[in-house]
HTML snippet that shows the backbone in 3Dmol.js (N, CA, C, O; Angstrom):
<script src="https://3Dmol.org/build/3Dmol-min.js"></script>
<div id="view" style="width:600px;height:400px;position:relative"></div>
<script>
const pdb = `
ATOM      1  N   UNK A   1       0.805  -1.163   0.000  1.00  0.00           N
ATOM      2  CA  UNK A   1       0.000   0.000   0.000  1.00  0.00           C
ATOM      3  C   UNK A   1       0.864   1.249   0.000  1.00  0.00           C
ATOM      4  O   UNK A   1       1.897   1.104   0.653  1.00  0.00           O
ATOM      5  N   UNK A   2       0.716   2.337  -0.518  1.00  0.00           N
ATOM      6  CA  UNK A   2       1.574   3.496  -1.325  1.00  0.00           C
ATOM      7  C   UNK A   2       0.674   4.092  -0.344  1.00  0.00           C
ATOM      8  O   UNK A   2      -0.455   3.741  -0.001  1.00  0.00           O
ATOM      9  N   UNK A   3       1.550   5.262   0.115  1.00  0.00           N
ATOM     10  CA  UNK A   3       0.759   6.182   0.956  1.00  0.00           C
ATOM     11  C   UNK A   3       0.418   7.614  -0.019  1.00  0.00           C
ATOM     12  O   UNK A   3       1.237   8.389  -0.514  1.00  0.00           O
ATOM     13  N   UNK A   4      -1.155   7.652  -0.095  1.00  0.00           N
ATOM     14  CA  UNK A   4      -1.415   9.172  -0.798  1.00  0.00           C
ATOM     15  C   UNK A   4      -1.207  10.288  -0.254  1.00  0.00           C
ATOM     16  O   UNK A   4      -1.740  10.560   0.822  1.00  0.00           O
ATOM     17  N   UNK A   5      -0.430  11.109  -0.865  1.00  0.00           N
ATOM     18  CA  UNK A   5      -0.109  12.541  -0.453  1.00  0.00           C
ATOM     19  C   UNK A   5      -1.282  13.832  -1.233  1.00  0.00           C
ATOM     20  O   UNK A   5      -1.749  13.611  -2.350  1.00  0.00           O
ATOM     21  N   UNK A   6      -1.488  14.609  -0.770  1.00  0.00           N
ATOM     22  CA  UNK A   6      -1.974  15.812  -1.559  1.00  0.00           C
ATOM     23  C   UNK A   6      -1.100  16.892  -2.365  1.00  0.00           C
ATOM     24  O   UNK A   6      -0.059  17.439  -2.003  1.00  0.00           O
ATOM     25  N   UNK A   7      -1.587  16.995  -3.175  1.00  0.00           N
ATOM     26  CA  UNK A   7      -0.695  18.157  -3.976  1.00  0.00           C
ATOM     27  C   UNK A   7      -0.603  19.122  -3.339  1.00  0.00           C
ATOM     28  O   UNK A   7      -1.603  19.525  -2.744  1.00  0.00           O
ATOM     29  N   UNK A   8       0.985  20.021  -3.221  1.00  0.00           N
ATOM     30  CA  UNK A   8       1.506  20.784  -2.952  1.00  0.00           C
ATOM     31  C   UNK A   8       0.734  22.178  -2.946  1.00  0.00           C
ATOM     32  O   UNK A   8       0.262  22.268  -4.079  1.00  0.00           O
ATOM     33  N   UNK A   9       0.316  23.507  -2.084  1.00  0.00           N
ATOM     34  CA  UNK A   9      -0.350  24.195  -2.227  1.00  0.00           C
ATOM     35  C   UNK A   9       0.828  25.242  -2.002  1.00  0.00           C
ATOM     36  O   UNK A   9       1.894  25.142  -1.394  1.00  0.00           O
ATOM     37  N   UNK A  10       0.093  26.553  -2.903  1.00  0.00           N
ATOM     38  CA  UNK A  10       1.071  27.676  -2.590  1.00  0.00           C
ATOM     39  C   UNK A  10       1.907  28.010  -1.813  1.00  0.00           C
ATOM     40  O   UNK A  10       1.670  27.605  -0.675  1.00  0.00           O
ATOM     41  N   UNK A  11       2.969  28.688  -1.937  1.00  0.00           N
ATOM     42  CA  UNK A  11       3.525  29.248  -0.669  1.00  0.00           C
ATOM     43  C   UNK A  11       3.423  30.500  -0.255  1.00  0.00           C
ATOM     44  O   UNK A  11       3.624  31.479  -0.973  1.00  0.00           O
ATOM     45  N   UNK A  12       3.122  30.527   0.859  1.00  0.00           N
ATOM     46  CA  UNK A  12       2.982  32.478   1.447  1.00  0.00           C
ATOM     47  C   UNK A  12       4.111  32.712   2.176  1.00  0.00           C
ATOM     48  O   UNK A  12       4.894  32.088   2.891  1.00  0.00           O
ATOM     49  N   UNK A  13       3.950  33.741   1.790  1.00  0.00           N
ATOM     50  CA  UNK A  13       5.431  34.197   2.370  1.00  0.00           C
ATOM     51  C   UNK A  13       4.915  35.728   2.737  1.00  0.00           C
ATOM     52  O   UNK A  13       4.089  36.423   2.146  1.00  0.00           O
ATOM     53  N   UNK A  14       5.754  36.026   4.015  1.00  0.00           N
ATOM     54  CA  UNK A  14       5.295  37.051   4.976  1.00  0.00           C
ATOM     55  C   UNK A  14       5.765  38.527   4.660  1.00  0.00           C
ATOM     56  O   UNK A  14       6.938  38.828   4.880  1.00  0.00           O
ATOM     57  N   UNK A  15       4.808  39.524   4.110  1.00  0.00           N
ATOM     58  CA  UNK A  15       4.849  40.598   3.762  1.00  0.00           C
ATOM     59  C   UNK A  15       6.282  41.052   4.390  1.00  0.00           C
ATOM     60  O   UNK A  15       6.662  40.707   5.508  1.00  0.00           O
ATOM     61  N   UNK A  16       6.867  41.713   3.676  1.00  0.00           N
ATOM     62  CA  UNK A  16       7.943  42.420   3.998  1.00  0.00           C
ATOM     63  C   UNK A  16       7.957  43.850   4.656  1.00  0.00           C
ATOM     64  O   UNK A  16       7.247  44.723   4.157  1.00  0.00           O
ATOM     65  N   UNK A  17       8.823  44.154   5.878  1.00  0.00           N
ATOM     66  CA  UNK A  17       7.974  45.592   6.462  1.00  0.00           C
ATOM     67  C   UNK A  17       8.555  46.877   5.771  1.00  0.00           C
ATOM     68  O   UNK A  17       9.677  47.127   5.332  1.00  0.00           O
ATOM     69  N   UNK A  18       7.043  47.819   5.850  1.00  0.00           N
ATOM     70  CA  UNK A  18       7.618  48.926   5.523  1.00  0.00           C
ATOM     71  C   UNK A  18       9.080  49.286   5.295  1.00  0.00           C
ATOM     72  O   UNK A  18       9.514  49.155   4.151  1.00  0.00           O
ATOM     73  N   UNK A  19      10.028  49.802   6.427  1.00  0.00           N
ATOM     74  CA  UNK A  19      11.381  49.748   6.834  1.00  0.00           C
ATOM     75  C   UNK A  19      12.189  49.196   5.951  1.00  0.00           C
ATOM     76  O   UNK A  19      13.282  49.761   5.994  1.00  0.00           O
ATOM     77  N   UNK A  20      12.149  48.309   5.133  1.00  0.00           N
ATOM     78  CA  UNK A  20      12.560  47.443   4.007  1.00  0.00           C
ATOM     79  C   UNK A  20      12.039  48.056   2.153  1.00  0.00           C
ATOM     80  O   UNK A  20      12.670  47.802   1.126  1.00  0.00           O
ATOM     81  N   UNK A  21      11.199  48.588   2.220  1.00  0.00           N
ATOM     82  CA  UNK A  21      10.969  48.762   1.255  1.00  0.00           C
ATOM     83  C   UNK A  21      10.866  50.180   0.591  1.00  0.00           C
ATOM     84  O   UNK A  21       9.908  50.617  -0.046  1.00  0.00           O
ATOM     85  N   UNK A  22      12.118  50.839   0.887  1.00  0.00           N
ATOM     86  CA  UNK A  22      12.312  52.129   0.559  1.00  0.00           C
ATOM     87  C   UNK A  22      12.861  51.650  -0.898  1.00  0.00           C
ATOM     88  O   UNK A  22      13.354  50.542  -1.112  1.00  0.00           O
ATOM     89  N   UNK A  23      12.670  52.785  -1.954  1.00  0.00           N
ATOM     90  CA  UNK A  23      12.789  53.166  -3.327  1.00  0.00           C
ATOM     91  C   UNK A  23      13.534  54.146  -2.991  1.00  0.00           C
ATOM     92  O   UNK A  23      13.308  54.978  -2.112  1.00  0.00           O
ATOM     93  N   UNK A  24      14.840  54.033  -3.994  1.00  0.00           N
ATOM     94  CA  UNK A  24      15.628  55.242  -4.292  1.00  0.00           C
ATOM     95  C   UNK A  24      15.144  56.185  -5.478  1.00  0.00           C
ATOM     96  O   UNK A  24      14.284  55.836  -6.287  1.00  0.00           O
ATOM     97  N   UNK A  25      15.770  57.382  -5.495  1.00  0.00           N
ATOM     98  CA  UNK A  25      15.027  58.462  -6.062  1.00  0.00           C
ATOM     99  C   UNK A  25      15.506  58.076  -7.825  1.00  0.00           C
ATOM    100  O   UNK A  25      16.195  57.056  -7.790  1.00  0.00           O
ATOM    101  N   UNK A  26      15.354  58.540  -9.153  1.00  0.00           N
ATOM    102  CA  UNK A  26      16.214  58.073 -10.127  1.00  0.00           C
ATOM    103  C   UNK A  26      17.236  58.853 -10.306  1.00  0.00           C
ATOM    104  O   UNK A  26      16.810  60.007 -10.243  1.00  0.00           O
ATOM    105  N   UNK A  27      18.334  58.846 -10.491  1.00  0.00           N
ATOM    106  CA  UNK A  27      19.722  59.421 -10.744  1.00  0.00           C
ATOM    107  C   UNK A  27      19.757  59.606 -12.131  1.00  0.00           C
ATOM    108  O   UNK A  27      19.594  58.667 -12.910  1.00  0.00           O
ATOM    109  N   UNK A  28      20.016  61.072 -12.586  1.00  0.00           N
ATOM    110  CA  UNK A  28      19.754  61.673 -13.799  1.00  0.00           C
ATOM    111  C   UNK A  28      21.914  61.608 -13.824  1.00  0.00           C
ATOM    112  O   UNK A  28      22.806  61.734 -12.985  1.00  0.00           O
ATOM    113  N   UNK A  29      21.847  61.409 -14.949  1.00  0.00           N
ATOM    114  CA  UNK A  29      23.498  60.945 -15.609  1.00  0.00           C
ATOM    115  C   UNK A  29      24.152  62.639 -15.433  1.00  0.00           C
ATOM    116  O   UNK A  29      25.130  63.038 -14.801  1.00  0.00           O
ATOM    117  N   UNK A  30      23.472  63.141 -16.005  1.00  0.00           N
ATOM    118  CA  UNK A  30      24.403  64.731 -15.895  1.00  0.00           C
ATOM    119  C   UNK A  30      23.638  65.431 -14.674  1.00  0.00           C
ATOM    120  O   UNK A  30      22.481  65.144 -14.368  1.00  0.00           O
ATOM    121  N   UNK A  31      24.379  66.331 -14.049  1.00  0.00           N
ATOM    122  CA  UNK A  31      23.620  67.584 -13.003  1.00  0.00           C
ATOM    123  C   UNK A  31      23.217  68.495 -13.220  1.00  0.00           C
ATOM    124  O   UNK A  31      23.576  68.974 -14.295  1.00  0.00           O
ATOM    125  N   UNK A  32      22.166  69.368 -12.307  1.00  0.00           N
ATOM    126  CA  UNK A  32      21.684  70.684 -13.474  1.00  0.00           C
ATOM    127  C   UNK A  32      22.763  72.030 -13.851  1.00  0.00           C
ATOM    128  O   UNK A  32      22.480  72.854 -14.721  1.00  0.00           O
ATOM    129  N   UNK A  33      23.857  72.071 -13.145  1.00  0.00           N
ATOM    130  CA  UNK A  33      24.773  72.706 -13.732  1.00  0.00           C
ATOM    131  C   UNK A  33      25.196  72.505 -15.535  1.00  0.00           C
ATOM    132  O   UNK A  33      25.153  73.304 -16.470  1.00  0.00           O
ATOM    133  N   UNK A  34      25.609  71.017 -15.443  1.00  0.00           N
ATOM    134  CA  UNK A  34      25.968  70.228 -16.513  1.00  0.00           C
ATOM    135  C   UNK A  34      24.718  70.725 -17.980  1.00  0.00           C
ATOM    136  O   UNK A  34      25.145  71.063 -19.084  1.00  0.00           O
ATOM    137  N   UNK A  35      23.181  70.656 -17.633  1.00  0.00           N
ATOM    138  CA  UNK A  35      22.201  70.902 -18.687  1.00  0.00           C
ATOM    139  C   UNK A  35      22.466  72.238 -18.609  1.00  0.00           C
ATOM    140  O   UNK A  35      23.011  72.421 -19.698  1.00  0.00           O
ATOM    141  N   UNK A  36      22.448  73.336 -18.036  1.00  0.00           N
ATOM    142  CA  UNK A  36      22.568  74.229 -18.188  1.00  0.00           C
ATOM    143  C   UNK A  36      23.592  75.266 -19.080  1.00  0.00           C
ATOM    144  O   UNK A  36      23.185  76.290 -19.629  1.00  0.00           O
ATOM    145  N   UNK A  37      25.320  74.682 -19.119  1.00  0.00           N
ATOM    146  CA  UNK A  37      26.235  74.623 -19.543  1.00  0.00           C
ATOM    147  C   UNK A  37      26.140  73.773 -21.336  1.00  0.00           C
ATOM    148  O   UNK A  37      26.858  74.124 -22.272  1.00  0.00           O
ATOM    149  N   UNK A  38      25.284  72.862 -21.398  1.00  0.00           N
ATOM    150  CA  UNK A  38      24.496  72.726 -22.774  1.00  0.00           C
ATOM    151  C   UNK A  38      23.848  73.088 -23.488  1.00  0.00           C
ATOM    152  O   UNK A  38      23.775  72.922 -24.705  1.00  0.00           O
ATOM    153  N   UNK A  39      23.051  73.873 -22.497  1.00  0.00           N
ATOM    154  CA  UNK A  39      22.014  74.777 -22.736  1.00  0.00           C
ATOM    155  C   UNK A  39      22.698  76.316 -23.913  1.00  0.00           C
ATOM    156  O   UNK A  39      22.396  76.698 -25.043  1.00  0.00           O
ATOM    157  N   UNK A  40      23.635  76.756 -22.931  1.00  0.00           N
ATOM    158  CA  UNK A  40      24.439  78.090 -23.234  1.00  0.00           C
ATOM    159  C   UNK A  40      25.484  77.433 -24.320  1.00  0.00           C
ATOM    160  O   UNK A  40      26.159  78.180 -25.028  1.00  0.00           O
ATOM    161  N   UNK A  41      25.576  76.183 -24.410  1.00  0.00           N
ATOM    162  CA  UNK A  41      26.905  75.798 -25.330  1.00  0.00           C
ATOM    163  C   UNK A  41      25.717  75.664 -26.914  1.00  0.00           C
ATOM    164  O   UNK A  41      26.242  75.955 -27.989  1.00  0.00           O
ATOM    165  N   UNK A  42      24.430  75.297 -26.921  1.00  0.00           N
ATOM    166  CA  UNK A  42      23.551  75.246 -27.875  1.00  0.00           C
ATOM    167  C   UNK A  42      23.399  76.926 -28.569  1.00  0.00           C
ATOM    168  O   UNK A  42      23.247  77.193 -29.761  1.00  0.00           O
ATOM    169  N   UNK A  43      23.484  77.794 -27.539  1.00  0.00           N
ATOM    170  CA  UNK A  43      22.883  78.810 -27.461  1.00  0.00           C
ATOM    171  C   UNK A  43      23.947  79.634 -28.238  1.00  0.00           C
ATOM    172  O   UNK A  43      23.545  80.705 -28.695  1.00  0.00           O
ATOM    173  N   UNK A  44      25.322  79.276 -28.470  1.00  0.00           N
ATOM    174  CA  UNK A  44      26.386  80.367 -28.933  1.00  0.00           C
ATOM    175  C   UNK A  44      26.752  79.405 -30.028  1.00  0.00           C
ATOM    176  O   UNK A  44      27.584  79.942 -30.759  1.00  0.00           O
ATOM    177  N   UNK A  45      26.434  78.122 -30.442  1.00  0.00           N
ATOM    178  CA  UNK A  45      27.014  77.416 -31.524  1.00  0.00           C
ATOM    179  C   UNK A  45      25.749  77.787 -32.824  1.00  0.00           C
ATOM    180  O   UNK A  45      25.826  77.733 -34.052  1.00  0.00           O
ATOM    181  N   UNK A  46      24.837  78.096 -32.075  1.00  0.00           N
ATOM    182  CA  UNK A  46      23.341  79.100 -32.483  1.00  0.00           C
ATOM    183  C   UNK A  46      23.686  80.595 -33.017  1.00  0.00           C
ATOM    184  O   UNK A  46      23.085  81.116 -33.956  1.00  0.00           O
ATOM    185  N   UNK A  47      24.836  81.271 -32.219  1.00  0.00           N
ATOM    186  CA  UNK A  47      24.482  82.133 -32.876  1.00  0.00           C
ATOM    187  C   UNK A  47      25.910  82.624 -33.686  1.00  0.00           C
ATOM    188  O   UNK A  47      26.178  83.738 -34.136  1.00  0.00           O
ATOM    189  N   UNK A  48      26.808  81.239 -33.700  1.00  0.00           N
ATOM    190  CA  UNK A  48      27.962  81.288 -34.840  1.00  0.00           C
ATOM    191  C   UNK A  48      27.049  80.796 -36.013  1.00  0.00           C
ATOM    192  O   UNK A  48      27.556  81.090 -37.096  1.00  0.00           O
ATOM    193  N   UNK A  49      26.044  80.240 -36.109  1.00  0.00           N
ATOM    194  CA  UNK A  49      26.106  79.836 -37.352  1.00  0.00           C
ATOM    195  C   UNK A  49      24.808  81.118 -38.226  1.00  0.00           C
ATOM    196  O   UNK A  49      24.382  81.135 -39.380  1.00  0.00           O
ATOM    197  N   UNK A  50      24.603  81.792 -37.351  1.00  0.00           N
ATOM    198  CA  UNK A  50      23.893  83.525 -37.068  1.00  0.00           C
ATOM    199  C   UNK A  50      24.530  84.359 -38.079  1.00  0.00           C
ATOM    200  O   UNK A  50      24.271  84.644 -39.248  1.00  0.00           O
ATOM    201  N   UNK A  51      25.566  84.695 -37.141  1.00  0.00           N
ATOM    202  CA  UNK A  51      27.382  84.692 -37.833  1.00  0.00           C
ATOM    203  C   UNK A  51      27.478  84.797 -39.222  1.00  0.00           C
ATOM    204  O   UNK A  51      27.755  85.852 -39.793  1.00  0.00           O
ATOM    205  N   UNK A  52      27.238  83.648 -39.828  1.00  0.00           N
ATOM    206  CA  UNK A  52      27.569  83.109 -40.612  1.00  0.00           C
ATOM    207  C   UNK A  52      26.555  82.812 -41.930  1.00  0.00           C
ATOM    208  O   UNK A  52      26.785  81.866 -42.683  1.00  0.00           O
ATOM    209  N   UNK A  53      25.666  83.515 -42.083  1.00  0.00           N
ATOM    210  CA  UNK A  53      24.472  84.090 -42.753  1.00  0.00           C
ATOM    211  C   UNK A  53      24.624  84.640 -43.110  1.00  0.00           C
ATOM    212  O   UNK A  53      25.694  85.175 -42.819  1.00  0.00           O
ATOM    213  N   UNK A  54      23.656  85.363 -44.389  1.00  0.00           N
ATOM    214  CA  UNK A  54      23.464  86.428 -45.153  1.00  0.00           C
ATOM    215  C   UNK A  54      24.234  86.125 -46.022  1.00  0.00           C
ATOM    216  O   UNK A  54      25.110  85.262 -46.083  1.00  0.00           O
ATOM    217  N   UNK A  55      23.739  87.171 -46.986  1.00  0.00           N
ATOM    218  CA  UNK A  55      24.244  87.438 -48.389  1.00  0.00           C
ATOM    219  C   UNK A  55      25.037  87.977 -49.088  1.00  0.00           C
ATOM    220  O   UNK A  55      25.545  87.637 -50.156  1.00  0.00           O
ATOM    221  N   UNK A  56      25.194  89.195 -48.219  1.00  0.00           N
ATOM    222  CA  UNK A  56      26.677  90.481 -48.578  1.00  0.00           C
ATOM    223  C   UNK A  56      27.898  90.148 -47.858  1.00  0.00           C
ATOM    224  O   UNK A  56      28.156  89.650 -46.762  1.00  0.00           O
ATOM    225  N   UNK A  57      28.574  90.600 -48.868  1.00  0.00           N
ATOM    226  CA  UNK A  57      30.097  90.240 -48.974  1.00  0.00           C
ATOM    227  C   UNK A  57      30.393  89.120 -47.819  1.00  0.00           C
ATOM    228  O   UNK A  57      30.331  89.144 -46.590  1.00  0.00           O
ATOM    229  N   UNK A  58      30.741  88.136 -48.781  1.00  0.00           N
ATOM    230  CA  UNK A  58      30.675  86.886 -48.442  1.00  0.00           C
ATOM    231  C   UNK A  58      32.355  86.684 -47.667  1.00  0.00           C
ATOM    232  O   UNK A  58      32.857  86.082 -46.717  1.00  0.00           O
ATOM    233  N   UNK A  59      32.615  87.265 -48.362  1.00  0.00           N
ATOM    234  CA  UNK A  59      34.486  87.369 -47.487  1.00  0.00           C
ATOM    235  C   UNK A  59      34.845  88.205 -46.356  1.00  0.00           C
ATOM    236  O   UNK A  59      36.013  88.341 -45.994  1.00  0.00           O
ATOM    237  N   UNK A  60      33.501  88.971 -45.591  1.00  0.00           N
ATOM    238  CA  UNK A  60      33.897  89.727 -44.847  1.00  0.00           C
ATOM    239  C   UNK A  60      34.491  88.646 -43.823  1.00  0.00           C
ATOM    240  O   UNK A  60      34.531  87.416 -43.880  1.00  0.00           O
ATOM    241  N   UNK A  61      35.038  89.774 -42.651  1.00  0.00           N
ATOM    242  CA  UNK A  61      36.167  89.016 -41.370  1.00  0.00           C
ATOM    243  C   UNK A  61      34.952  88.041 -40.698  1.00  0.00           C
ATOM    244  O   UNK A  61      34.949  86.825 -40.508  1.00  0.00           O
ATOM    245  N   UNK A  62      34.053  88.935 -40.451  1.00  0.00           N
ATOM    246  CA  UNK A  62      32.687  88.186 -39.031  1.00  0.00           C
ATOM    247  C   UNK A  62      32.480  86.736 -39.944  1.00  0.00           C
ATOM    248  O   UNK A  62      32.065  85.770 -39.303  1.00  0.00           O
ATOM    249  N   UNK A  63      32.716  86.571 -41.210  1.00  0.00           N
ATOM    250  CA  UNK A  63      32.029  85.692 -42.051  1.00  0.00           C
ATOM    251  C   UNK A  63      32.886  84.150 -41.665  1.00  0.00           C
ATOM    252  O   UNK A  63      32.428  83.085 -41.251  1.00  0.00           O
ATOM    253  N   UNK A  64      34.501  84.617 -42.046  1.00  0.00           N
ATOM    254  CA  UNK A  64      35.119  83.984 -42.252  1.00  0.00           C
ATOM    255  C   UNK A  64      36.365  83.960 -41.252  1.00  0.00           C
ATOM    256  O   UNK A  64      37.271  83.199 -41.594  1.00  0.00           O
ATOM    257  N   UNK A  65      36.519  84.561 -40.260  1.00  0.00           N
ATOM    258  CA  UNK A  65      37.178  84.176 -39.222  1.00  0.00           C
ATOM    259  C   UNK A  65      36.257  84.115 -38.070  1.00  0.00           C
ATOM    260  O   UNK A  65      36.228  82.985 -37.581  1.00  0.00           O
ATOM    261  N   UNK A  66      35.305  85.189 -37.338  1.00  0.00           N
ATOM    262  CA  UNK A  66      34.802  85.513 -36.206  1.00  0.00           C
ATOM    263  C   UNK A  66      34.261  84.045 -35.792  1.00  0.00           C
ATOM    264  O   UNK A  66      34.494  83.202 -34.926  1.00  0.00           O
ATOM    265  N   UNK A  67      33.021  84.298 -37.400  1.00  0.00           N
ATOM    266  CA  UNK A  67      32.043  83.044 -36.997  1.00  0.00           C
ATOM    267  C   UNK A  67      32.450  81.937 -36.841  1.00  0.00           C
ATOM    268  O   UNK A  67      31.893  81.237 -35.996  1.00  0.00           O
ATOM    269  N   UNK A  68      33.860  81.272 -37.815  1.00  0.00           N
ATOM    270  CA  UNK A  68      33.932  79.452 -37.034  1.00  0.00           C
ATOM    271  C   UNK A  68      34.405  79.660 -35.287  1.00  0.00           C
ATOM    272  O   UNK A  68      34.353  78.906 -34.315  1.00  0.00           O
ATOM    273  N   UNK A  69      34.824  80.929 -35.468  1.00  0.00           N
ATOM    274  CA  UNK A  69      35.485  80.746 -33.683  1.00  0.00           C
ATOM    275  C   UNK A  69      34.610  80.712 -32.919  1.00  0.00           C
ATOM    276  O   UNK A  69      34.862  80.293 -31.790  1.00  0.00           O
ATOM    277  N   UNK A  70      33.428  81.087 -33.209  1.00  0.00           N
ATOM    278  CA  UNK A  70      32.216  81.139 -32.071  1.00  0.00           C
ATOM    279  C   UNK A  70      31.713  80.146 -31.713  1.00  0.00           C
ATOM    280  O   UNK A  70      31.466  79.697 -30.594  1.00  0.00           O
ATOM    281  N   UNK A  71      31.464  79.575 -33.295  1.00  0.00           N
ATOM    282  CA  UNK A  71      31.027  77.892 -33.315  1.00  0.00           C
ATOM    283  C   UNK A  71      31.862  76.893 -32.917  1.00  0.00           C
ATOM    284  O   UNK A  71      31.451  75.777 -32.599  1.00  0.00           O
ATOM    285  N   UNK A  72      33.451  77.346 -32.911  1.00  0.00           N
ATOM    286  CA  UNK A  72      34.001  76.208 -32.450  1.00  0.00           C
ATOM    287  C   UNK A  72      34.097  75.987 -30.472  1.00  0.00           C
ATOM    288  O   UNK A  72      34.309  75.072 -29.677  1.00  0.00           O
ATOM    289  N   UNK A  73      33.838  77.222 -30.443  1.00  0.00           N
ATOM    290  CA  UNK A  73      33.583  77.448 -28.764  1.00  0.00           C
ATOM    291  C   UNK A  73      32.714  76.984 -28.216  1.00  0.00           C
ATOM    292  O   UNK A  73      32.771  76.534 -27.071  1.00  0.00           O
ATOM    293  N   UNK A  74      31.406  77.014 -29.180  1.00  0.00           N
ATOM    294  CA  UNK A  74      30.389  76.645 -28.825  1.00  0.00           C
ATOM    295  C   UNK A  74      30.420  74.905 -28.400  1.00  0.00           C
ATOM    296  O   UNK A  74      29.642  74.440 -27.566  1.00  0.00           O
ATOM    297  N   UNK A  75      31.329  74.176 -29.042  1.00  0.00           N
ATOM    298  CA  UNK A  75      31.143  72.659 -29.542  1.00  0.00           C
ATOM    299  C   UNK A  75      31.810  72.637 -28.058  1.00  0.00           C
ATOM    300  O   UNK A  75      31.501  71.813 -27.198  1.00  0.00           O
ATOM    301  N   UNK A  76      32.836  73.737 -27.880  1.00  0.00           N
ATOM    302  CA  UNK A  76      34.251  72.999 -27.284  1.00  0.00           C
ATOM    303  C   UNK A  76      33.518  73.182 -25.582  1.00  0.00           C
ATOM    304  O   UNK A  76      34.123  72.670 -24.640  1.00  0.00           O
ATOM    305  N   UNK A  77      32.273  73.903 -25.351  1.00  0.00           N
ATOM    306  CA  UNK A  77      32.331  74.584 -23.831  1.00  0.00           C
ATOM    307  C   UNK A  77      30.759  73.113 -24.380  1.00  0.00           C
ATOM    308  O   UNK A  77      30.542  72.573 -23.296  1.00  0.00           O
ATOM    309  N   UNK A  78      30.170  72.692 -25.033  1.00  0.00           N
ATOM    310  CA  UNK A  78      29.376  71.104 -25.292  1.00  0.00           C
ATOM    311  C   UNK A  78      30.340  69.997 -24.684  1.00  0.00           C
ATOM    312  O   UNK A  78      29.837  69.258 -23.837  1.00  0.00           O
ATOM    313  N   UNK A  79      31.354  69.850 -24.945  1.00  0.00           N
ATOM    314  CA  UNK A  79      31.946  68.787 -24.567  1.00  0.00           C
ATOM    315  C   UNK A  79      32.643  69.272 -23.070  1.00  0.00           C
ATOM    316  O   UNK A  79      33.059  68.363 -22.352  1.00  0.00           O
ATOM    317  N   UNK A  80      32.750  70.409 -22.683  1.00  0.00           N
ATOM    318  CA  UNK A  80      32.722  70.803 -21.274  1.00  0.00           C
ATOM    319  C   UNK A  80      31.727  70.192 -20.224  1.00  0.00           C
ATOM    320  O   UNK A  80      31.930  69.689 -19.119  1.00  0.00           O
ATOM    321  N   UNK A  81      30.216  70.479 -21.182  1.00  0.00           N
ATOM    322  CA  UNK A  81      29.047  70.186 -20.142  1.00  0.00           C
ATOM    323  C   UNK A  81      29.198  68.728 -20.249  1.00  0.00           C
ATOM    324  O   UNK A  81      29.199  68.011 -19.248  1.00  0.00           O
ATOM    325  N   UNK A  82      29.326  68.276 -21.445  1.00  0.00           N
ATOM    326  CA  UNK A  82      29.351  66.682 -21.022  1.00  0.00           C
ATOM    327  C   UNK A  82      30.047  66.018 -20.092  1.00  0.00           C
ATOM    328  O   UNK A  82      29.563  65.230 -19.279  1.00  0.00           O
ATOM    329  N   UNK A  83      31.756  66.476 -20.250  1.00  0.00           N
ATOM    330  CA  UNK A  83      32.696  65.966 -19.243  1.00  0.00           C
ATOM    331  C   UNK A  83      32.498  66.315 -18.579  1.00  0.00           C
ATOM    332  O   UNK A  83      32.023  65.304 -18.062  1.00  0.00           O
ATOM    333  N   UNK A  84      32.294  67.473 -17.435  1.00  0.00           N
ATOM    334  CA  UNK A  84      32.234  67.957 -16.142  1.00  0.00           C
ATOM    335  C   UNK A  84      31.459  67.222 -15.131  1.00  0.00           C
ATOM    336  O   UNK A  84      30.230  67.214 -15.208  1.00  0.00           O
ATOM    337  N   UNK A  85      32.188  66.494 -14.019  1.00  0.00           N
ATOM    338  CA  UNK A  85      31.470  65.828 -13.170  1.00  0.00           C
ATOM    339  C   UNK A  85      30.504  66.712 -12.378  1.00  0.00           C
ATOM    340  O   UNK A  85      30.838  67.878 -12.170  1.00  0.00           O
ATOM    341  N   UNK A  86      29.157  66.184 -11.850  1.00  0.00           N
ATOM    342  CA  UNK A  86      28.168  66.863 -11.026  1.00  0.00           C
ATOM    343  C   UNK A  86      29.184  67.204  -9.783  1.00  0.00           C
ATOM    344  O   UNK A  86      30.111  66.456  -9.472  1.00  0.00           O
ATOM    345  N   UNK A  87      28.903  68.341  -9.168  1.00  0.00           N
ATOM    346  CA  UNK A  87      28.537  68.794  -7.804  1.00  0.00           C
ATOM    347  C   UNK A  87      27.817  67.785  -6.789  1.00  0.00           C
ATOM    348  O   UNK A  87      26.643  67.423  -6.857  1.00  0.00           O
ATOM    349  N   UNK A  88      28.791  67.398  -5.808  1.00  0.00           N
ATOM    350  CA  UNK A  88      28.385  66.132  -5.090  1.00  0.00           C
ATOM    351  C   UNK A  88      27.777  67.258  -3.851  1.00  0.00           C
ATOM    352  O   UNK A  88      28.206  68.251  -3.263  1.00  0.00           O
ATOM    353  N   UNK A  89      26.304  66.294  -3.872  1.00  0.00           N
ATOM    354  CA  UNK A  89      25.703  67.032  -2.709  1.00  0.00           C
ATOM    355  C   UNK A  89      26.549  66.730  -1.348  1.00  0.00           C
ATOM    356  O   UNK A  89      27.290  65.748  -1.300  1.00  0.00           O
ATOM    357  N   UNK A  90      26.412  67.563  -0.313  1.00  0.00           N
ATOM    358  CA  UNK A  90      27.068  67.536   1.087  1.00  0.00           C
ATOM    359  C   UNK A  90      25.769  67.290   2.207  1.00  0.00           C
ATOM    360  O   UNK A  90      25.998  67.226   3.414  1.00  0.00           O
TER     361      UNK A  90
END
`;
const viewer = $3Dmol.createViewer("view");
viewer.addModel(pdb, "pdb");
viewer.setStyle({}, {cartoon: {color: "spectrum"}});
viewer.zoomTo();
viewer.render();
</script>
């Protein structure tokens, strides 16, 4: 004679307490210094290429020296905001 067993029933398992179940906040990759510094690096690579408009005399200086320098500042203070580590809160 084989002894009958019953099939296996769920398992419960005991709510976990409050105290345990804190969520961290989400951590944004750059700081708001960092967007801000993108912001102003958008804002002057904007207005080299400003600069760099129009129709009359196509060889003037603003055309052909001023404006790549503005734009290249613009790229170069972009890759500033990117590299620059956040401001660690205290």
């Amino acid at each position: 004679m084989a002894l009958q067993s019953k099939p296996a029933g769920p398992v419960k398992t005991a709510p976990k307490p409050a105290a345990l179940q804190t969520t961290t906040p989400a951590q944004f990759v750059f700081g708001k210094e960092n967007y801000r510094w993108l912001i102003i690096s958008i804002a002057v690579v904007a207005f080299g290429f400003v600069l760099m408009s129009g129709t009359t005399d196509i060889y003037s200086t603003t055309k052909i020296v001023i404006a790549p320098i503005v734009v290249l500042a613009g790229f170069g203070l972009g890759f500033y905001a990117i590299l620059k580590k956040p401001a660690d809160k205290v």
